[in-house]
Structures are given as C-alpha cells and as structure tokens.
BAZA-222331 format. One record per residue: residue number from 0; residue in one letter; x, y negated, z negated of N, C-alpha, C, O, CB in turn. Coordinates in nm, 4 decimals. Atoms other than C-alpha are relative to their C-alpha. Glycine has a CB too. Layout:
<rs>
<resi: NUM	resn: A	n.px: X	n.py: Y	n.pz: Z	ca.px: X	ca.py: Y	ca.pz: Z	c.px: X	c.py: Y	c.pz: Z	o.px: X	o.py: Y	o.pz: Z	cb.px: X	cb.py: Y	cb.pz: Z>;
...
</rs>
This chain:
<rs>
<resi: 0	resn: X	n.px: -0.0201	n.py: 0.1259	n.pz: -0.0695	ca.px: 2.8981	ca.py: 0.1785	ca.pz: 7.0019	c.px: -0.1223	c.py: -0.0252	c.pz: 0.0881	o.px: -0.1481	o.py: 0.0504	o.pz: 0.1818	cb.px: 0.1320	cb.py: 0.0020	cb.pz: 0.0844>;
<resi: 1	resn: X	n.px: 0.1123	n.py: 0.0634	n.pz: -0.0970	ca.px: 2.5911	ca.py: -0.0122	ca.pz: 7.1584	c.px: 0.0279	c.py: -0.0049	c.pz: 0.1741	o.px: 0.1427	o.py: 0.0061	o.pz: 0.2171	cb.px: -0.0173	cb.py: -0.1630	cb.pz: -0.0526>;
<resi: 2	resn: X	n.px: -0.0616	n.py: -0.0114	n.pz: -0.1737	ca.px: 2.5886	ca.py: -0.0194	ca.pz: 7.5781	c.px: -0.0170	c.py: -0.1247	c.pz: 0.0425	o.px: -0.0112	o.py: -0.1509	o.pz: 0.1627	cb.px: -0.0848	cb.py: 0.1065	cb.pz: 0.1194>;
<resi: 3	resn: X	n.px: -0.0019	n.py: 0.1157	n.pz: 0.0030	ca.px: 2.5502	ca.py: -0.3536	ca.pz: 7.5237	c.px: 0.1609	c.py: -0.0511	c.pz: -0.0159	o.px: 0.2086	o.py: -0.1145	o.pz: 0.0782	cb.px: -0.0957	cb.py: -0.0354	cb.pz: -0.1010>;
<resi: 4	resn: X	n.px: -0.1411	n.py: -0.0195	n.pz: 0.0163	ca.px: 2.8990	ca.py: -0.3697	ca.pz: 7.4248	c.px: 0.0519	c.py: 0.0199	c.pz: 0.1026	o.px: 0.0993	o.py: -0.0701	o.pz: 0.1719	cb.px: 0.0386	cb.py: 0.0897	cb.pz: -0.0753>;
<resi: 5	resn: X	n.px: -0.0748	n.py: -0.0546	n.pz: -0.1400	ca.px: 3.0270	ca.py: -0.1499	ca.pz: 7.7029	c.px: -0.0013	c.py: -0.0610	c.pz: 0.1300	o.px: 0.0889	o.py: -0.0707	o.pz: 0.2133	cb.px: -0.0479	cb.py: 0.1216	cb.pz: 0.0354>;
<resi: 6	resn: X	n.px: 0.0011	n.py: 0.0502	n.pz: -0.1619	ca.px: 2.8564	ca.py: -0.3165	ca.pz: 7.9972	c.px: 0.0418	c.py: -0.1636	c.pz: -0.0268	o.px: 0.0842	o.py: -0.2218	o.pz: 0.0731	cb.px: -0.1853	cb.py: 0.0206	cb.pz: 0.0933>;
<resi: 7	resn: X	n.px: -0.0873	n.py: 0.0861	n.pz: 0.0483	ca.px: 2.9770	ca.py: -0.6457	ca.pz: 7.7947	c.px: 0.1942	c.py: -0.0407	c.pz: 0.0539	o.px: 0.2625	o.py: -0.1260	o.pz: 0.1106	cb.px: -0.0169	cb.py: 0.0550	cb.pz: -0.1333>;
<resi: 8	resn: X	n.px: -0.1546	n.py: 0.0054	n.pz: -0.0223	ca.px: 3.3345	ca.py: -0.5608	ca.pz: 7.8026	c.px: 0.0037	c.py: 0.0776	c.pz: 0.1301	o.px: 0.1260	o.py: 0.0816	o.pz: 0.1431	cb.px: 0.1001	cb.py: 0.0717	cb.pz: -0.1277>;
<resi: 9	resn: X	n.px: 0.0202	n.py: 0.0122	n.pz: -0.1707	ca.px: 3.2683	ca.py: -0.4278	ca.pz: 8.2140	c.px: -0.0129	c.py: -0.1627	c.pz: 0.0463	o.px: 0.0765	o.py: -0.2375	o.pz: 0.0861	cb.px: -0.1632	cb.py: 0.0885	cb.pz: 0.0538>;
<resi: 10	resn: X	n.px: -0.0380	n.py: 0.1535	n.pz: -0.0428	ca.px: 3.1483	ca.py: -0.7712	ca.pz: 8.2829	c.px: 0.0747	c.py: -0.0784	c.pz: 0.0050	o.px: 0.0994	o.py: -0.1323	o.pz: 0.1129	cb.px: -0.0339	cb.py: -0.0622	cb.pz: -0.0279>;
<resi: 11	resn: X	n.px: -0.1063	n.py: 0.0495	n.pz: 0.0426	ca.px: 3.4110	ca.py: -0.9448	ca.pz: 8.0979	c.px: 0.1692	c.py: 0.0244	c.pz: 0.0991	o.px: 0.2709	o.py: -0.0450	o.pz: 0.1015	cb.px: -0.0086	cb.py: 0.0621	cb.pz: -0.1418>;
<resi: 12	resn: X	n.px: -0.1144	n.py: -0.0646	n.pz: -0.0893	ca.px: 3.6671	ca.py: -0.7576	ca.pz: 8.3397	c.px: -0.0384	c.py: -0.0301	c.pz: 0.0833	o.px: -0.0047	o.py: -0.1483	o.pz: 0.0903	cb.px: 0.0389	cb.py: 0.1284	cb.pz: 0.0112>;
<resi: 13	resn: X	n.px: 0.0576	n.py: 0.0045	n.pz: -0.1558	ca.px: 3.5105	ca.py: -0.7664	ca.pz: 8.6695	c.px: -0.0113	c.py: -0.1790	c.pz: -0.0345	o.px: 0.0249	o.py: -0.2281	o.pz: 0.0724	cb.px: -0.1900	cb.py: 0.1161	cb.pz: 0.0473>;
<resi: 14	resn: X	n.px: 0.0203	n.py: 0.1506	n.pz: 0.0347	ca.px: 3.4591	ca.py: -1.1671	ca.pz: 8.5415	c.px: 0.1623	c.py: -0.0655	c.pz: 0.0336	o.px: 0.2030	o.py: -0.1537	o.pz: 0.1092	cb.px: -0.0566	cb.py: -0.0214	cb.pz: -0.1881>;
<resi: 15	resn: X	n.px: -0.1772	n.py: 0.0503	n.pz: 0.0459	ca.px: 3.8620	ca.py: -1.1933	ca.pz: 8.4346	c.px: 0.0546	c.py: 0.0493	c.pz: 0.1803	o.px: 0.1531	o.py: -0.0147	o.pz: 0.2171	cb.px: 0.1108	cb.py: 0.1456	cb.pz: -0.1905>;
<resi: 16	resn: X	n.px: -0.0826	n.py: -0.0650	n.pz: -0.1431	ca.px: 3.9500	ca.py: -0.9878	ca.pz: 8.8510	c.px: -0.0428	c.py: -0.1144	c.pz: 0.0512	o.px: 0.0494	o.py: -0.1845	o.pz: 0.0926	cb.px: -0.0446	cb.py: 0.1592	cb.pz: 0.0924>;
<resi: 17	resn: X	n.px: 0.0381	n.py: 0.0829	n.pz: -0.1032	ca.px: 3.6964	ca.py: -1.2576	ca.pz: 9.0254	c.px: 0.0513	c.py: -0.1099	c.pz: -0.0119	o.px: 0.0796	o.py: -0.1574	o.pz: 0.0981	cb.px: -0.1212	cb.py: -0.0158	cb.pz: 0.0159>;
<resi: 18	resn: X	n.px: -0.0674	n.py: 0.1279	n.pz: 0.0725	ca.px: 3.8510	ca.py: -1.5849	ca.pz: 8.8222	c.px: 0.1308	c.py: 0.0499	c.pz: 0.0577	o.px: 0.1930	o.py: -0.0433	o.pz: 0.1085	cb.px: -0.0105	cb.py: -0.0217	cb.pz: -0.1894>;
<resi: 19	resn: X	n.px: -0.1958	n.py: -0.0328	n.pz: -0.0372	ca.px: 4.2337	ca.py: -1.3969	ca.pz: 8.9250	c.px: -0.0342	c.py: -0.0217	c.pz: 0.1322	o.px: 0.0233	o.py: -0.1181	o.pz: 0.1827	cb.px: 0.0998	cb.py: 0.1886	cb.pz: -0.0322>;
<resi: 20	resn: X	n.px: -0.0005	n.py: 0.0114	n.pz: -0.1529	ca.px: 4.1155	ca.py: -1.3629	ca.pz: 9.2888	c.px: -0.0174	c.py: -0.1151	c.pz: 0.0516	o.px: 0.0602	o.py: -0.1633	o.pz: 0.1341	cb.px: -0.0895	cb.py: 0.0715	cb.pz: 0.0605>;
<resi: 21	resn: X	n.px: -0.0202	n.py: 0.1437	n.pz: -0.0011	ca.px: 3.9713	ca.py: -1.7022	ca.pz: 9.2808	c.px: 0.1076	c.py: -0.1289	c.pz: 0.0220	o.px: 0.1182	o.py: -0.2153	o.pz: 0.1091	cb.px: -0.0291	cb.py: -0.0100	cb.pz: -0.0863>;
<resi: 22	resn: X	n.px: -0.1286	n.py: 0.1111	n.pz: 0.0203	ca.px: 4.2818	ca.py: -1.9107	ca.pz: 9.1588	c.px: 0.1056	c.py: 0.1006	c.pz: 0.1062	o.px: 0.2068	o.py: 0.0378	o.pz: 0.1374	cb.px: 0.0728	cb.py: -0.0254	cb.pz: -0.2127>;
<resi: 23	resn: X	n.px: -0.1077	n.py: -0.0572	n.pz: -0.0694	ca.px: 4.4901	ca.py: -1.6324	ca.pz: 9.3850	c.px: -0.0101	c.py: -0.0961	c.pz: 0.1809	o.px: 0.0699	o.py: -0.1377	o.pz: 0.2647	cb.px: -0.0325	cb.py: 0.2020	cb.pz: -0.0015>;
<resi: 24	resn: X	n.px: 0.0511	n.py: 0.0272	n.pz: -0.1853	ca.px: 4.2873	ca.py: -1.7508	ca.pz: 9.7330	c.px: -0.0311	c.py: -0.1469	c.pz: 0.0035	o.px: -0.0549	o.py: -0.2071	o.pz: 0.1083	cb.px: -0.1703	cb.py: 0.0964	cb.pz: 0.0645>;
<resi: 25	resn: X	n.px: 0.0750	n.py: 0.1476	n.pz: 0.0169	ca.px: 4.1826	ca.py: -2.1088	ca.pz: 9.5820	c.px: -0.1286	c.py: -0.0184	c.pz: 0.0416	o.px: -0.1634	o.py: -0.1200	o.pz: 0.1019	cb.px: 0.0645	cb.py: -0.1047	cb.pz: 0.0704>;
<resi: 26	resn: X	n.px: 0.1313	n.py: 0.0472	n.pz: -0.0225	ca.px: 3.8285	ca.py: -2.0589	ca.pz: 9.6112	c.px: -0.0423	c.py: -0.0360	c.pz: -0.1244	o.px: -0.0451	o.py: 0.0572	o.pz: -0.2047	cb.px: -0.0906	cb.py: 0.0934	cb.pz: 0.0641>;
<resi: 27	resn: X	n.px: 0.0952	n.py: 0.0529	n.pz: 0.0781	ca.px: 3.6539	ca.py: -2.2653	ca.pz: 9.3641	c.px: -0.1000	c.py: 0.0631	c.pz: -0.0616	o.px: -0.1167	o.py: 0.0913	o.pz: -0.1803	cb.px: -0.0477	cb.py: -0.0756	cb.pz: 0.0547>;
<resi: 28	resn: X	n.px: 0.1250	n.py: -0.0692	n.pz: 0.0725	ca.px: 3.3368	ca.py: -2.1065	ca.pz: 9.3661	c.px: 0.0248	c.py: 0.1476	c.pz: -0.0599	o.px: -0.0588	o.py: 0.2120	o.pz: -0.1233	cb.px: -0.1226	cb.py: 0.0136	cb.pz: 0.1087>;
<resi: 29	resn: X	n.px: 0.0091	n.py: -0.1825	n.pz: 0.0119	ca.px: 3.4635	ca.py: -1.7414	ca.pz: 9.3216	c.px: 0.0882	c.py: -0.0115	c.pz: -0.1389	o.px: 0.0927	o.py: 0.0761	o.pz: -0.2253	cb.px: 0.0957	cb.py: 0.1234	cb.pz: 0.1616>;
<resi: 30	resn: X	n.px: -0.0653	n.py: 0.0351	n.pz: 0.1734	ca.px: 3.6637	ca.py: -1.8733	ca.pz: 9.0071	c.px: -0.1257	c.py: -0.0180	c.pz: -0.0979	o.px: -0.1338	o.py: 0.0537	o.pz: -0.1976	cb.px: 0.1032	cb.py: -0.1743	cb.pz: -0.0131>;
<resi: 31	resn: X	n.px: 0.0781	n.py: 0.0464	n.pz: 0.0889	ca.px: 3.3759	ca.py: -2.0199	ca.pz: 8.8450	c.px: -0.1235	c.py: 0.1165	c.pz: -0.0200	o.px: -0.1972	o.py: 0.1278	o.pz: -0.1180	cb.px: -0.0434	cb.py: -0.1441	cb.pz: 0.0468>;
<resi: 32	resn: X	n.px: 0.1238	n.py: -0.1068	n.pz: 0.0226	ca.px: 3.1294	ca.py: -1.7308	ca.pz: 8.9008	c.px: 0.1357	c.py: 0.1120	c.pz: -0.0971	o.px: 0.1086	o.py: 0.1818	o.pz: -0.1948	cb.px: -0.0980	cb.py: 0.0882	cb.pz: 0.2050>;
<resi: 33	resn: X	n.px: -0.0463	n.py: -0.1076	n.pz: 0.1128	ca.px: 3.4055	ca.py: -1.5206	ca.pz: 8.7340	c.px: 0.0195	c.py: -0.0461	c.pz: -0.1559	o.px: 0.0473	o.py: 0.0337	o.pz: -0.2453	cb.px: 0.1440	cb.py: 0.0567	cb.pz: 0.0449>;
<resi: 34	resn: X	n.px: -0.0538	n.py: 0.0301	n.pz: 0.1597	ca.px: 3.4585	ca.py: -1.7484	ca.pz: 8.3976	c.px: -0.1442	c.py: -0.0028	c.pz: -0.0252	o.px: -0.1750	o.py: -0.0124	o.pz: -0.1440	cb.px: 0.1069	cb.py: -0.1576	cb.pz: -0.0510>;
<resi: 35	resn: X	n.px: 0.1395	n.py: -0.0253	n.pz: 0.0071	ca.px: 3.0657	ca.py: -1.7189	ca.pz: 8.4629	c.px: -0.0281	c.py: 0.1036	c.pz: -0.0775	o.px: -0.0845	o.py: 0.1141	o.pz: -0.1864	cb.px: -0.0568	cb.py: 0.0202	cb.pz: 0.1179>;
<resi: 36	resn: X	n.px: 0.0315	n.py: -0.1827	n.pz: 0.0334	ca.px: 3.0587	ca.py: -1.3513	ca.pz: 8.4323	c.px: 0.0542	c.py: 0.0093	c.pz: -0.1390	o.px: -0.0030	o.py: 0.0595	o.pz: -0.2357	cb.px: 0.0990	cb.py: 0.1347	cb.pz: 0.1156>;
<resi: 37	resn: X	n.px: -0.1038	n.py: -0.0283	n.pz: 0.1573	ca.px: 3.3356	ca.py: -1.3692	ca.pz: 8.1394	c.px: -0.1048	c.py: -0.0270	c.pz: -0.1177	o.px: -0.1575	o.py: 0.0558	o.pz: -0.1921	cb.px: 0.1599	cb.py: -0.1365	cb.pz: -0.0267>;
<resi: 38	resn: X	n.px: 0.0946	n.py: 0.0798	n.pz: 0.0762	ca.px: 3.1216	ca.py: -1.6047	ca.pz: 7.9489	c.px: -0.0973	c.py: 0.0938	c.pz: -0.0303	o.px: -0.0948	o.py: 0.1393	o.pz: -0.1447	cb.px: -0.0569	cb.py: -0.1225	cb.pz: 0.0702>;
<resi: 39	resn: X	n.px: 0.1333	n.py: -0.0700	n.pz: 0.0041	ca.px: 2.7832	ca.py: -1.3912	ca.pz: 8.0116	c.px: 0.0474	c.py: 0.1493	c.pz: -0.0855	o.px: -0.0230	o.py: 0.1913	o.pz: -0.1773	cb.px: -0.0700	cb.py: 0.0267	cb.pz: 0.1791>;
<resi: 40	resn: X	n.px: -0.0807	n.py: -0.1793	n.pz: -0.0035	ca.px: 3.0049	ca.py: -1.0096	ca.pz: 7.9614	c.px: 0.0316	c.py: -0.0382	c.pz: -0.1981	o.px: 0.0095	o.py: 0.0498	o.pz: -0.2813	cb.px: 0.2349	cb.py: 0.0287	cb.pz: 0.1600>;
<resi: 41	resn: X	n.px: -0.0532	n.py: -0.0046	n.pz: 0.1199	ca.px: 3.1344	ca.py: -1.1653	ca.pz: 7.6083	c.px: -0.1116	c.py: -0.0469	c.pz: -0.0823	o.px: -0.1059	o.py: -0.0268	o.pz: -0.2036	cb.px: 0.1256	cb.py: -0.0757	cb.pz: -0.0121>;
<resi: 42	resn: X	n.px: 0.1076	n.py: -0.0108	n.pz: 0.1107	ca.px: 2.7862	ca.py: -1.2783	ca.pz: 7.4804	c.px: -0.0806	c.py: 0.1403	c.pz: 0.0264	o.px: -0.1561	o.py: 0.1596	o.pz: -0.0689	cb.px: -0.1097	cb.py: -0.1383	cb.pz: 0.0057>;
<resi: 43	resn: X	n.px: 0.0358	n.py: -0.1479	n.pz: -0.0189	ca.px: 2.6624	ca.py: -0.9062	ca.pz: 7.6044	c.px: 0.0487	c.py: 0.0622	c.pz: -0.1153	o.px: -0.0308	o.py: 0.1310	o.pz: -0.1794	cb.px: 0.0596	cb.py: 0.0691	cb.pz: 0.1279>;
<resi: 44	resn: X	n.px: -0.0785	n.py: -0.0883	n.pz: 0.0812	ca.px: 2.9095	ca.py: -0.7670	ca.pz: 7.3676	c.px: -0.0127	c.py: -0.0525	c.pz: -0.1088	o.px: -0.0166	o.py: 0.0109	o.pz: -0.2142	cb.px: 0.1323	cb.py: 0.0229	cb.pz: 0.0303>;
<resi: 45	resn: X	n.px: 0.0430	n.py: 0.0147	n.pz: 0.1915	ca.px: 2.8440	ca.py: -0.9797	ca.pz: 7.0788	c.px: -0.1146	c.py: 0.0248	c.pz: -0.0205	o.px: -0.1336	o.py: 0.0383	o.pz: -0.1414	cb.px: 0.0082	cb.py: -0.1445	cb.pz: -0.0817>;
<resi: 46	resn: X	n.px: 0.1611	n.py: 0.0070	n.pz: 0.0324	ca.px: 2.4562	ca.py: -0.9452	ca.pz: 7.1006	c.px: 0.0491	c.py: 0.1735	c.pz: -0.0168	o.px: 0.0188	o.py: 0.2175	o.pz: -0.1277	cb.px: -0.1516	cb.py: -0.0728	cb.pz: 0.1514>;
<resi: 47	resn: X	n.px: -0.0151	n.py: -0.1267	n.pz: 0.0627	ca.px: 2.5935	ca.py: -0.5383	ca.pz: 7.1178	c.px: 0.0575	c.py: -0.0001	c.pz: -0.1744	o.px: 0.0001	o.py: 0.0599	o.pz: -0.2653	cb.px: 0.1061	cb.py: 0.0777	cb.pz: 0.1011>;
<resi: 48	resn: X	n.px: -0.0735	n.py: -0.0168	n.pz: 0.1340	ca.px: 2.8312	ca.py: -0.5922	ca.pz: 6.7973	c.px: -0.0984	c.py: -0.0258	c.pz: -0.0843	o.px: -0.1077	o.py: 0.0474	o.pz: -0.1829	cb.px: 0.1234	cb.py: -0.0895	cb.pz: -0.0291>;
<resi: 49	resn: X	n.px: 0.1088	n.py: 0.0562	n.pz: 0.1218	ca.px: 2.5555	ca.py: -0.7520	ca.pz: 6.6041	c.px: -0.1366	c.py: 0.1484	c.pz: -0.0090	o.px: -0.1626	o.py: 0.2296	o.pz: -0.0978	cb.px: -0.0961	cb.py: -0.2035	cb.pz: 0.0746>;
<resi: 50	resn: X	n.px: 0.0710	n.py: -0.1987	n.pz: -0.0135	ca.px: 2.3143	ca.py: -0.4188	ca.pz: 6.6889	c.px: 0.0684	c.py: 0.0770	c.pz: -0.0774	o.px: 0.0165	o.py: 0.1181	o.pz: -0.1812	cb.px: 0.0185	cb.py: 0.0978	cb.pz: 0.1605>;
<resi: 51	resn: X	n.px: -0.0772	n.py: -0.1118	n.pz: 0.0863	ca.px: 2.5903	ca.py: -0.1947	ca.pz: 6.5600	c.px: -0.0206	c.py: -0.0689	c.pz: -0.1341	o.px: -0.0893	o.py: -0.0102	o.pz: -0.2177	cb.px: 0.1770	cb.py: 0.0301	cb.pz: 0.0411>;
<resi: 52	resn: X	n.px: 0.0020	n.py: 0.0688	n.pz: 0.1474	ca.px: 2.6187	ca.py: -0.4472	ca.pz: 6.2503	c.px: -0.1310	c.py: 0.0564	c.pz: -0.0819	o.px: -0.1469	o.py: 0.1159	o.pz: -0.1885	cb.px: -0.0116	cb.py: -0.1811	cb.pz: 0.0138>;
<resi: 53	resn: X	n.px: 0.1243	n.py: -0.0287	n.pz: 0.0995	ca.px: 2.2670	ca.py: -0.4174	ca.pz: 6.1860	c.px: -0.0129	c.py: 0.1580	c.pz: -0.0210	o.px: -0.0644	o.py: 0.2130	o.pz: -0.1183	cb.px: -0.1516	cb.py: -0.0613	cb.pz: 0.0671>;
<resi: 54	resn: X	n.px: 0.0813	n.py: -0.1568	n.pz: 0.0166	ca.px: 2.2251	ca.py: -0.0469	ca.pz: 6.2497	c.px: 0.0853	c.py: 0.0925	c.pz: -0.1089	o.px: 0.0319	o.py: 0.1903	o.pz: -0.1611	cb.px: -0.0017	cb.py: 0.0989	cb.pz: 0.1713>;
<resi: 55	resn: X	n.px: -0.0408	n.py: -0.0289	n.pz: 0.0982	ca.px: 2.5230	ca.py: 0.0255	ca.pz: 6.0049	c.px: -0.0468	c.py: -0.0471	c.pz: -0.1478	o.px: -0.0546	o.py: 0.0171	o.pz: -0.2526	cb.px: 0.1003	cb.py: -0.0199	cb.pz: 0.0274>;
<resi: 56	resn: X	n.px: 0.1278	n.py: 0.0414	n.pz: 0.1213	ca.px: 2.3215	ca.py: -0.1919	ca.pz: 5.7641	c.px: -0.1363	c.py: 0.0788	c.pz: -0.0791	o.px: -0.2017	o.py: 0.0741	o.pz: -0.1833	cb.px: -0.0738	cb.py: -0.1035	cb.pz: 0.0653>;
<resi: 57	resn: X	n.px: 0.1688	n.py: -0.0585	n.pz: 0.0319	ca.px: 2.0259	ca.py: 0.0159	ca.pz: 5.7768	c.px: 0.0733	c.py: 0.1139	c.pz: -0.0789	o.px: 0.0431	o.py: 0.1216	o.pz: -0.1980	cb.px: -0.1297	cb.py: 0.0627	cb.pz: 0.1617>;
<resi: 58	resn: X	n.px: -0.0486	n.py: -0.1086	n.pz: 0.0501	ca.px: 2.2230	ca.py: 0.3119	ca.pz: 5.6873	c.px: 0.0006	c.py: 0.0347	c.pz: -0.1504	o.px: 0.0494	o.py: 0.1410	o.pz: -0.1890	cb.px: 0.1123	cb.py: 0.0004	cb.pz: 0.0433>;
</rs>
C-alpha cells in the first residue's frame, strides 16, 4: 500500500472530525476547512491507488 494512501485516508478523517466539530459548534469556517481536508485526503489516496495500480502493472 502506497503512504500516499495512508496519509490520504488520515486526512480524510481528521477532515470528516473538523466538518463534525464544525456543524456541532456552527462554525462555518471550521466546517469548510474540514470538507477541505476531505476533498484534498481523498485525492491523496487516489493519486496513492493509481501508484499501486501502476506498480502492480509493472510486475
């Protein structure tokens, strides 16, 4: 598994807590930096998946 992936699906979490804390406290901005993070954490993990893709390719 690529660490592209891993710190992907980290972001993606720590993204999905700040968006919950957000809509929990109604801050605006602390929502949007977390569907931020989500967003950023889930193209991390596909730019990893596509690495693994290729590197099972080579094989």
């Amino acid at each position: 598994m690529d660490k592209d992936r891993i710190k992907g699906a980290a972001q993606q979490a720590g993204g999905a807590i700040k968006e919950a804390a957000g809509k929990a406290t109604g801050d605006a901005k602390l929502q949007a930096e977390g569907r931020a993070d989500r967003a950023a954490g889930a193209a991390k993990s596909a730019i990893g998946g596509a690495k693994d893709a290729a590197r099972e390719a080579l094989k």
